[in-house]
C-alpha positions, 0 to 999 in steps of 0.5 A: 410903808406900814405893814399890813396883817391880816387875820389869814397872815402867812403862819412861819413854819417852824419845828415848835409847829410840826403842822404844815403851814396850810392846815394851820392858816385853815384851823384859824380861819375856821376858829374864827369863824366859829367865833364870830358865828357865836358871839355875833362879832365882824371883823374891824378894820384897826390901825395901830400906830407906835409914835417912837418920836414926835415929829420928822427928825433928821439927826445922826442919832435919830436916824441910828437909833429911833427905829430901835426904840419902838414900844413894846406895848402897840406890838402886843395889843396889834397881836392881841386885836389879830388874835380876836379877829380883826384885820390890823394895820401896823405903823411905826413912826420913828422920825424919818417917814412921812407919816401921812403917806404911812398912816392907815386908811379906811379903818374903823378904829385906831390905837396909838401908843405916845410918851408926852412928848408925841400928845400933840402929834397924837391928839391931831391923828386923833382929829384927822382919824375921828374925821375920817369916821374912826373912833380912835384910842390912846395907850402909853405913859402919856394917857396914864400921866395925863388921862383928863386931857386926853380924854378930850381928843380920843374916844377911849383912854387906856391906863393898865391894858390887858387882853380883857380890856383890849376885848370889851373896848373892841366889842363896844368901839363906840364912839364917846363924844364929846368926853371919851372914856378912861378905862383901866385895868386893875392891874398889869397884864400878868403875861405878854406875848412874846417876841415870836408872837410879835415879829410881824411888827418887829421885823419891819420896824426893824428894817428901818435901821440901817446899821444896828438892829435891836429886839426889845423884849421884857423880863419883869413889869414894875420896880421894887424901888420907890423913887419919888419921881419915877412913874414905876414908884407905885407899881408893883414888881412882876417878874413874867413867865420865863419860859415864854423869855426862853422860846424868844431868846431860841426863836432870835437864834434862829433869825440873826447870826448874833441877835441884839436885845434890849431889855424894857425892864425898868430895873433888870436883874432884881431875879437875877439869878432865875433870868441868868439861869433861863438865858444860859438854858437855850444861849450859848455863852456869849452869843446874844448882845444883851442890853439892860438897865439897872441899878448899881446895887444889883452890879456886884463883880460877881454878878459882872462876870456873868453878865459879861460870859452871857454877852452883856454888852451895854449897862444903863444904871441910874445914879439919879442924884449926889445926895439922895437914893443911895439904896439904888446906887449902894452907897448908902448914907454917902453923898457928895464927894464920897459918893461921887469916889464910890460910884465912879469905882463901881461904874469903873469896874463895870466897864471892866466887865461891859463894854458899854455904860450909861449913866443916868443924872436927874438936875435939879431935884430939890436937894441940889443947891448952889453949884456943888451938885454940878461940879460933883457930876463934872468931876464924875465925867473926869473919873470915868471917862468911858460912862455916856452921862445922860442927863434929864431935866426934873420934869412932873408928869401929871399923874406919873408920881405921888411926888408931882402932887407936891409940886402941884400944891407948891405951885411949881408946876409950868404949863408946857405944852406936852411937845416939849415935855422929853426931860430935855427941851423944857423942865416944867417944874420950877426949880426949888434952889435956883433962878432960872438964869443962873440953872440954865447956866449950870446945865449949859456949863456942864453939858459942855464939860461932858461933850467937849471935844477932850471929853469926847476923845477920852471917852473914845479912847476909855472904851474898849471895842469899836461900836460902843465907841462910835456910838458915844461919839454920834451921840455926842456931835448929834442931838444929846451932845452938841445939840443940847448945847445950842438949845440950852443956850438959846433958852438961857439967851431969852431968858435974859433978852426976851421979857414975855419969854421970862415971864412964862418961865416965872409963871407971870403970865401963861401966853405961850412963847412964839419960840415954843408954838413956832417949833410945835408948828414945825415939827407936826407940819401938815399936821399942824392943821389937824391939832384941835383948838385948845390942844396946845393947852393943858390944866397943870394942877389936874392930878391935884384937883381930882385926888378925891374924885373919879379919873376923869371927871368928865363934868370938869372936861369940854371936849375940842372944836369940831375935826379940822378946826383952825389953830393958827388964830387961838389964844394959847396959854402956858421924854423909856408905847403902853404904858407897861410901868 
């Protein structure tokens, strides 16, 4: 059920709060008041919608773990809505729910949070909502990455938010039709609100785990490394306020036995020091289950021994590729085997210290060619046979990367519709070295090689304690595993027997496959109805054509067909919430 929070909410009690819990309720009732008696303001009715995934998903993982991926930015800007004065309704989707019994009614506004893959489930609650009479507004990485589309299926579209931003759209909230508006900050929020703060809309969500229960939190905003495909290569490093770190951490210990945390940092530890100092200030030695991720060249042994005594308990370092971005990996000017040796070493001596490593690969950058570069990765799985390998296709996210500009102008990138941009079910960047047939037939070989069921059990067995264990095993038989295997072998199935599917693929035609609207269809179900006309398609080379003019443009935007126009007849063509990175 969503949860529902009022401005008159219960207030938890607590002794960094000596005053009773009445008098506090009344001080905000009455501090409000004197608000909108002021400024002249009433209170909304708002609904915020957090989209973990982008339809009903059913699998062993997902059912483990989605309740744990919730966004951290639709929590903060459903406090930031509550703390000005309006009535918020808070839903999580995580795959499981029935999402139209879950969503608000009678509001007056609604925010949703969405990476790419959810657009098309987000642009048709948009539909439904503006329907209803509610104007509606995007957050995420996908209106950062694609603000022209979205521009035409929501009243306002948010890049870089802040509490300033959250104010002026709810002050004016009205409605921008048939091209919405683009609104963004000059920079990241450059403080957030905490966990205590947030646990309202925590609590719930996490509630819907049913096994393990983790708590995101963040320590810095941006990245200090460029890489040329990361959404964070542009954004300035910001280390957050760590005494509001410290009142979380005291706040957890005081709701779980031993608190489980995960770190949204894009690359934690670059303060390393300062944040180790703050976490062992208010928690004893090993008695919160920290998981982060990070780069290799910030994991020296002796930053290992102390992540270890601070309770680390799970590592995600990105090796990204065998010939490129040695910096992140400290490896230097080395590639190909020589890398391969010295990152499986390190990765080696990590699991010494962490119980549970990640390790994550992009295929088919353009320095990767022939079969080498899979090999290299399948000799990696050999040496260290604990590490979980996760692999992303090379994907371009509209405006995510100045590299997706290159991409763009060499006329790589695919239309695919957003559904099935999650770095898996589609790569929308035509490979530079390779046919599609015979790339697909390097992903599918080593896929198999990593979740074979002698990988498998090696991988169990290299693994020390009991749910790090279990957890690459579920992973493995579940959707990343066995999963992939099956869709990458349909596609590579088509791809060979399937001429109109081919040529989609070779960009000769952009009629969009029955495979791909069959599964969009299915995944939004009776939602399906509410996705607008034309939202299944999108204009690939966006970011290119407006480099030199304001974001959007809205002379060059139609808006969609009216709320609750049919789709099944249209002629179609052609993914870590806010954006915080």
């Amino acid at each position: 059920m969503p949860v529902r929070i009022r401005t008159e909410t219960r207030f938890s009690h607590s002794p960094r709060y000596p005053v009773a819990p009445c008098a506090v309720r009344l001080g905000r009732y009455l501090a409000t008041s004197f608000l909108r008696l002021v400024f002249n303001l009433h209170e909304l009715r708002i609904g915020v919608i957090d989209l973990v995934t982008k339809g009903p998903n059913r699998a062993l993982y997902a059912r483990v773990m989605h309740a744990n991926l919730a966004s951290i930015m639709p929590q903060v800007v459903a406090h930031w809505c509550e703390e000005l004065g309006h009535d918020v309704t808070f839903v999580c989707f995580t795959g499981r729910e029935n999402l139209v019994d879950e969503l608000p009614s009678n509001v007056d506004l609604v925010f949703i949070g969405a990476f790419t893959q959810s657009a098309q489930l987000a642009y048709a609650l948009s539909n439904l909502f503006r329907f209803r009479g509610a104007v509606t507004i995007l957050g995420g990485p996908h209106a950062r990455c694609y603000p022209e589309d979205s521009c035409k299926y929501f009243d306002y579209v948010l890049g870089f938010t802040d509490k300033n931003l959250i104010d002026d759209v709810l002050r004016d909230h009205s409605p921008n039709r048939p091209v919405g508006r683009f609104l963004t900050a000059e920079r990241q929020p450059q403080s957030l609100p905490g966990v205590r703060e947030r646990w309202k809309y925590i609590k719930p969500t996490l509630e819907k785990a049913p096994l393990i229960k983790i708590v995101p939190m963040l320590g810095s905003l941006g990245c200090p490394y460029d890489c040329s495909f990361c959404i964070d290569s542009e954004v300035p490093y910001l280390p957050l306020d760590l005494e509001t770190l410290k009142h979380d951490l005291r706040f957890l210990l005081t709701r779980f036995r031993r608190p489980r945390v995960a770190w949204h940092d894009p690359n934690f530890g670059v303060q390393f020091n300062a944040i180790m100092d703050a976490i062992e200030q208010v928690a004893p030695p090993d008695t919160v289950d920290f998981i982060a991720e990070s780069s290799l060249s910030l994991l020296s042994e002796k930053r290992l021994k102390r992540l270890r005594r601070n309770g680390f308990k799970a590592m995600l370092p990105g090796i990204e590729s065998w010939y490129d971005l040695g910096n992140k990996s400290k490896t230097g000017g080395q590639t190909g085997s020589q890398k391969v040796r010295r990152v499986s070493e390190h990765v080696n001596l990590i699991m010494e210290y962490v119980p549970y490593v990640q390790t994550n690969f992009v295929l088919g950058l353009d320095v990767d060619e022939g079969v080498e570069p899979f090999q290299l990765t399948k000799e990696f799985v050999d040496k260290s046979p604990g590490a979980f390998p996760g692999y992303s296709l090379l994907s371009g996210f509209g405006r995510a990367a100045p590299l997706n500009l290159d991409y763009q102008r060499d006329g790589r990138i695919l239309p695919f519709p957003f559904h099935f941009l999650n770095n898996n079910h589609a790569m929308n960047v035509r490979p530079k070295n390779y046919s599609w047939g015979d790339f697909y037939d390097h992903v599918i070989d080593l896929t198999r090689h990593t979740f074979s069921w002698r990988s498998i059990l090696r991988r169990y067995r290299a693994v020390k304690t009991q749910i790090p264990k279990w957890m690459n095993v579920v992973r493995a038989v579940s959707s990343e595993g066995f999963g992939r295997i099956k869709y990458y072998s349909e596609v590579r199935r088509r791809l060979e027997s399937d001429l109109p599917f081919r040529r989609y693929f070779e960009g000769d035609t952009t009629e969009l496959p029955e495979f791909f609207l069959n599964r969009v269809r299915a995944d939004l179900g009776p939602l399906w109805q509410w996705l607008p006309r034309g939202a299944l398609q999108h204009d690939s080379n966006a970011y290119l054509k407006s480099v030199d003019a304001p974001v959007p443009a809205q002379s060059d935007v139609q808006g969609p067909e009216p709320a609750g126009a049919a789709v099944g007849d249209q002629r179609v063509p052609r993914l870590q919430g806010w954006d915080l990175h």
